[in-house]
C-alpha positions as CSV (number, residue, x, y, z in Angstrom):
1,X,-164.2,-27.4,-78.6
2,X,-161.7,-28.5,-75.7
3,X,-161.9,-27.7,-72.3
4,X,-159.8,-27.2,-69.6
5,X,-160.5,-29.0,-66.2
6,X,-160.1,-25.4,-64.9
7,X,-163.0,-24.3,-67.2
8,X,-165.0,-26.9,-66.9
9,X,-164.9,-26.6,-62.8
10,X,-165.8,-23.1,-62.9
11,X,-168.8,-23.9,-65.6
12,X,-169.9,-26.1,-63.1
13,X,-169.8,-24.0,-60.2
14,X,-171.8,-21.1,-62.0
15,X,-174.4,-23.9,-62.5
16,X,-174.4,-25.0,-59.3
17,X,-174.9,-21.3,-57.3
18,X,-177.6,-20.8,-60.2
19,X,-179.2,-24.5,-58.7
20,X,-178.7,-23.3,-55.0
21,X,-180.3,-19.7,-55.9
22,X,-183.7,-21.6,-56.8
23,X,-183.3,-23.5,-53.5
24,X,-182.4,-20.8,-51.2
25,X,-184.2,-17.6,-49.9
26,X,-181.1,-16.9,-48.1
27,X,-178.3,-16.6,-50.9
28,X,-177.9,-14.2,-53.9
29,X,-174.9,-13.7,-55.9
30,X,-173.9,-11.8,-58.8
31,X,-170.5,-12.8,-60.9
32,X,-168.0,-11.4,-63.2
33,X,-166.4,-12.5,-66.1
34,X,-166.8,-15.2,-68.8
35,X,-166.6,-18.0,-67.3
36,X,-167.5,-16.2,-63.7
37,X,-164.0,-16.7,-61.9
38,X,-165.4,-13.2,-59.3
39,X,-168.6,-13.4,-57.3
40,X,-170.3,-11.3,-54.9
41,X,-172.3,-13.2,-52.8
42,X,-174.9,-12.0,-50.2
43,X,-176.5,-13.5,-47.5
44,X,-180.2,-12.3,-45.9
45,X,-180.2,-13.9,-42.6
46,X,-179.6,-13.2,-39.3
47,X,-175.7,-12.5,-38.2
48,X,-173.5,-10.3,-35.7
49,X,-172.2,-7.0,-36.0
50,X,-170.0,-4.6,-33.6
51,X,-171.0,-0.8,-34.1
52,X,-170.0,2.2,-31.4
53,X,-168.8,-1.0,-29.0
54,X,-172.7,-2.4,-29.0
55,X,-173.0,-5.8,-30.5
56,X,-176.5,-6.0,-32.5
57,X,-178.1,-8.2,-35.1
58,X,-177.6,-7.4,-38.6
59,X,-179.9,-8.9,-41.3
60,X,-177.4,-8.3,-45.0
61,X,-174.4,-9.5,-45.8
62,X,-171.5,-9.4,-48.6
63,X,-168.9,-11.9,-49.2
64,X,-166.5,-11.4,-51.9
65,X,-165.2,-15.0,-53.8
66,X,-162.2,-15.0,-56.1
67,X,-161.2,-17.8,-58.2
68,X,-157.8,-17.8,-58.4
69,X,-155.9,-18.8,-61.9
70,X,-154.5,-22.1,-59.8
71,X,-158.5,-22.9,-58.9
72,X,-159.4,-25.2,-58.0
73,X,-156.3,-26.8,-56.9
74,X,-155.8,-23.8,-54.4
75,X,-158.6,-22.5,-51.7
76,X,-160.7,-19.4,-53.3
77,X,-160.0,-15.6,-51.9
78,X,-162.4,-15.1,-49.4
79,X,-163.0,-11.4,-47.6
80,X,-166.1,-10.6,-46.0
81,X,-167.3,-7.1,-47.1
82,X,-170.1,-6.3,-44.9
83,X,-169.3,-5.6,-40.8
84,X,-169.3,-8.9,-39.0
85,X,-168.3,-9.9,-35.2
86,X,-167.4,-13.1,-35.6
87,X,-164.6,-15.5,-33.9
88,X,-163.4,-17.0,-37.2
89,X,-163.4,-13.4,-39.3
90,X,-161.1,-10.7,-38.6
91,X,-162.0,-7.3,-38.8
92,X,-160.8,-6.7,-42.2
93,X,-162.8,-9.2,-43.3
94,X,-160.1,-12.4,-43.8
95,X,-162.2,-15.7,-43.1
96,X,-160.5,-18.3,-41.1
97,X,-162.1,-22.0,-42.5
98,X,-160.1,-23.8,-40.5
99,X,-158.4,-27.3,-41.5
100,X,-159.4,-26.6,-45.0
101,X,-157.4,-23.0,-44.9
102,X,-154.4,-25.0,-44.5
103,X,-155.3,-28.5,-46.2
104,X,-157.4,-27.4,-49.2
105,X,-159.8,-30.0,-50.4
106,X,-160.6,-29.1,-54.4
107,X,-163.2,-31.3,-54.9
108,X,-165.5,-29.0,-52.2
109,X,-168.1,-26.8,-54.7
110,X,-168.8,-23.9,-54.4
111,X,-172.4,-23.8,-53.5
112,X,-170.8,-26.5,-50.6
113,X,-168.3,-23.5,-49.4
114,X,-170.8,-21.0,-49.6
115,X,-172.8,-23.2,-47.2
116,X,-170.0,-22.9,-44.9
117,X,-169.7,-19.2,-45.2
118,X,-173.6,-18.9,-44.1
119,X,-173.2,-21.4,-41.0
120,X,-170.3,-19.1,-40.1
121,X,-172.8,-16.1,-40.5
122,X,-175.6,-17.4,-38.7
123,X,-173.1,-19.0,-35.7
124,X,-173.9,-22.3,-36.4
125,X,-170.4,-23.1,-36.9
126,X,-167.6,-20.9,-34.9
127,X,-164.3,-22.2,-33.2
128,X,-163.1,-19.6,-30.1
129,X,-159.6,-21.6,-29.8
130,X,-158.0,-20.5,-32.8
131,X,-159.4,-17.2,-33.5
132,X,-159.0,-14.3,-35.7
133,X,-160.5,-11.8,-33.7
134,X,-159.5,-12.8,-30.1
135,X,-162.4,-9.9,-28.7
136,X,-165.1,-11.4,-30.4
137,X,-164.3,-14.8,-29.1
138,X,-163.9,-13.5,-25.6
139,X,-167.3,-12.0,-26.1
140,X,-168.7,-15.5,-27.6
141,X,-167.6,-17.8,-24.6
142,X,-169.0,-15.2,-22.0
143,X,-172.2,-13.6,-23.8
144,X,-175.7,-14.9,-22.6
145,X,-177.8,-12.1,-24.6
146,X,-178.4,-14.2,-27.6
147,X,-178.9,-18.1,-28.7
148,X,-176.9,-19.9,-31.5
149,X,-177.6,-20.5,-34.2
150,X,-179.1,-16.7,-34.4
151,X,-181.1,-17.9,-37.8
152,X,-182.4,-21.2,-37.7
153,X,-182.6,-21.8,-41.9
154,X,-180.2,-23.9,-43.9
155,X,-178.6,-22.4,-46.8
156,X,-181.1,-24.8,-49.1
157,X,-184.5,-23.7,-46.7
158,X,-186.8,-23.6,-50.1
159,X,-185.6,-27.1,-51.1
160,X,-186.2,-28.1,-47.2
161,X,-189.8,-27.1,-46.9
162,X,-190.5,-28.6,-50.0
163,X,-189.3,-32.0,-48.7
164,X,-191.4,-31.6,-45.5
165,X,-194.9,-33.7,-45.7
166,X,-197.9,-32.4,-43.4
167,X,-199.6,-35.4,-42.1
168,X,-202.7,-33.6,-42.1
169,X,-203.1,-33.6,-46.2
170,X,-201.6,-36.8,-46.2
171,X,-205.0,-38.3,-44.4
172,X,-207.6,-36.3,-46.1
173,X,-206.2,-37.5,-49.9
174,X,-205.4,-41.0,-49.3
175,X,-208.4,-42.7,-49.5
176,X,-209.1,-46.8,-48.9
177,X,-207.8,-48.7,-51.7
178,X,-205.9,-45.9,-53.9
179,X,-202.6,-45.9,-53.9
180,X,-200.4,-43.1,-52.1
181,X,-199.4,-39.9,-54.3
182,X,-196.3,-40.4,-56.0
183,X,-195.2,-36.4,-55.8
184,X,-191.7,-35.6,-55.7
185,X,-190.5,-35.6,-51.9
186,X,-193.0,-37.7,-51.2
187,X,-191.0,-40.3,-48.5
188,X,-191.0,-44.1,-49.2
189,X,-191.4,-44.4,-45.4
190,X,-194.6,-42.6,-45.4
191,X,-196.0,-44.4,-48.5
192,X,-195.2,-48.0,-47.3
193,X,-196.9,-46.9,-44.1
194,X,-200.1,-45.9,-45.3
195,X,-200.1,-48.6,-47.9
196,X,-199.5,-50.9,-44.5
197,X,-202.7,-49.0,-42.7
198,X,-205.0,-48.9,-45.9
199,X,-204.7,-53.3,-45.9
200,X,-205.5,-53.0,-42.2
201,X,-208.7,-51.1,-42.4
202,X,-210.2,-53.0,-45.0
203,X,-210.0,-56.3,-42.9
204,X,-213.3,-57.8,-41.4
205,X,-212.8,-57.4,-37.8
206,X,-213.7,-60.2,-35.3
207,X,-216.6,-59.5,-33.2
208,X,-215.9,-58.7,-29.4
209,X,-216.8,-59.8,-26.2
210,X,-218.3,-57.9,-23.4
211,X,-214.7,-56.9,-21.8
212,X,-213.3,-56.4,-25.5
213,X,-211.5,-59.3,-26.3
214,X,-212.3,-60.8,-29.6
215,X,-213.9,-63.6,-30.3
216,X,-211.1,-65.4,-31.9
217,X,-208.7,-64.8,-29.4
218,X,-211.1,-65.8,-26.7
219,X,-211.3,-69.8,-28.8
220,X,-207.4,-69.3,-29.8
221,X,-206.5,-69.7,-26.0
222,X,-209.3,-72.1,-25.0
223,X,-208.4,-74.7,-27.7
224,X,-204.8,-74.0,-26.4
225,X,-206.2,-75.3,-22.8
226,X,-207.9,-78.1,-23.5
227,X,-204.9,-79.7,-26.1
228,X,-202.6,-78.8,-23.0
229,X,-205.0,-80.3,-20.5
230,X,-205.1,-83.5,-22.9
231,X,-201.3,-83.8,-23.3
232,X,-200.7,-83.7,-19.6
233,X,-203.1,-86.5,-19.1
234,X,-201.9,-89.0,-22.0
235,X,-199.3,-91.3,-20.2
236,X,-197.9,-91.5,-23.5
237,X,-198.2,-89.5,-26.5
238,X,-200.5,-90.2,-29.1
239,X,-199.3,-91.2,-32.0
240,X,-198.3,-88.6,-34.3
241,X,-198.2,-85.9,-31.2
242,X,-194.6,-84.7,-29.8
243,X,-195.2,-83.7,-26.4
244,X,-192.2,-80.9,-25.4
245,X,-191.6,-80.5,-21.6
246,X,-192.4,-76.9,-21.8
247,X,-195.2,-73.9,-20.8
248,X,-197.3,-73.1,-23.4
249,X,-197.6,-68.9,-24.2
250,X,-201.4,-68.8,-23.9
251,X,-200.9,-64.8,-24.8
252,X,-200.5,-65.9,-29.0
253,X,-202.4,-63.2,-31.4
254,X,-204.1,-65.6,-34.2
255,X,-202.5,-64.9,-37.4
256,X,-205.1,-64.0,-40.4
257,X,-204.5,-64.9,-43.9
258,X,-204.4,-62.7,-47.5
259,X,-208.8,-62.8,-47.7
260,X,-208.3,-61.2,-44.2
261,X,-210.3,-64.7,-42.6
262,X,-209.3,-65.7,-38.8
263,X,-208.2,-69.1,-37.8
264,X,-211.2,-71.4,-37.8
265,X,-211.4,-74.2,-35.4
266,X,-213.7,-77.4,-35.0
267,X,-214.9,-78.6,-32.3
């Protein structure tokens, strides 16, 4: 059966607030209509509200989303239900996005606006220039009670913390000679480094001197002395020897090969 673009967008913005409500401890939404064109969408996190002319924290909140019949070539209804003191939200609850209230973009989602909405919410993201409630931006540019953002989690925090690695794990399961875990999240960066770390402990190290400097080192810069003490000697070069009018860097770290053996000289 044919769709409409129309239908298929909202199909795939029911799938995508389904996707973000596995991802997110912040957002649930409930929706009406088949397809869902009317949401409800709340928020449990950390926002602003004015009651009795005291501003105080409030932890729930409701944001009502309808999809217009011109969707998604025009911006959504947006109207905040719950009480909110916020720069960019009047008191009625009519939400100001900014360039995208007057230059609506209909290829933004919306599990990408709902993002917006929560970084509103939370005062990661205000604007006191062009406000809808003047008071509250008044209040924002002088207020030194609280810090922004008030709720440090993005709107995907579950997805987030299962991206994060603990080094701590990470040492006690890699083991010499097995290759890092392949989990999903796991970062190439991390991999490639412990890869890097597993070839270096499984080299032979060079015995040390007294003071600590290696062995190899030790006969890497005395062979480097004596050819330069025999090249400023020879009148003329030897044959087969270049000699370039310049200071030799006695401070060279000996390269080692694949088997992990040092340079061997002969006296």
């Amino acid at each position: 059966m044919h769709e409409s673009p129309r239908i298929r967008r909202l199909r795939n913005d029911l799938l995508a607030l389904d996707r973000l409500n596995v991802e997110s401890s912040v957002l649930r939404f409930r929706g009406k209509g088949n397809p869902v064109q009317h949401y409800l969408v709340e928020f449990h996190g950390k926002s602003l509200a004015r009651e009795r002319g005291k501003v105080t924290v409030r932890d729930r909140h409701e944001v009502e989303i309808k999809l217009g019949a011109s969707y998604p070539r025009t911006m959504p209804e947006i109207r905040w239900l719950t009480p909110i003191y916020h720069p960019n939200i009047s008191e009625i609850g009519m939400v100001c996005l900014g360039g995208y209230g007057t230059h609506w973009v209909p290829s933004l989602n919306l599990d990408e606006l709902c993002g917006m909405l929560w970084d509103m919410a939370r005062f990661h993201n205000y604007d006191i220039r062009s406000p809808y409630n003047r008071e509250a931006a008044l209040w924002v540019a002088n207020q030194s009670t609280f810090r922004f953002p008030l709720d440090p989690r993005p709107l995907r925090d579950l997805r987030a913390a299962l991206g994060r690695v603990d080094p701590a794990p990470l040492e006690k399961t890699v083991q010499a000679g097995a290759p890092p875990s392949k989990e999903p999240g796991y970062p190439l960066a991390i991999e490639a480094e412990s890869a890097a770390t597993i070839r270096q402990d499984n080299r032979p190290r060079p015995a040390a001197h007294g003071d600590g400097t290696p062995r190899e080192s030790s006969r890497y810069r005395d062979f480097l002395r004596k050819l330069s003490a025999t090249l400023q000697n020879e009148t003329s070069a030897p044959e087969g020897v270049v000699i370039l009018d310049m200071e030799i860097d006695l401070r060279v770290r000996p390269n080692r090969n694949e088997a992990g053996e040092g340079i061997v000289f002969i006296e």
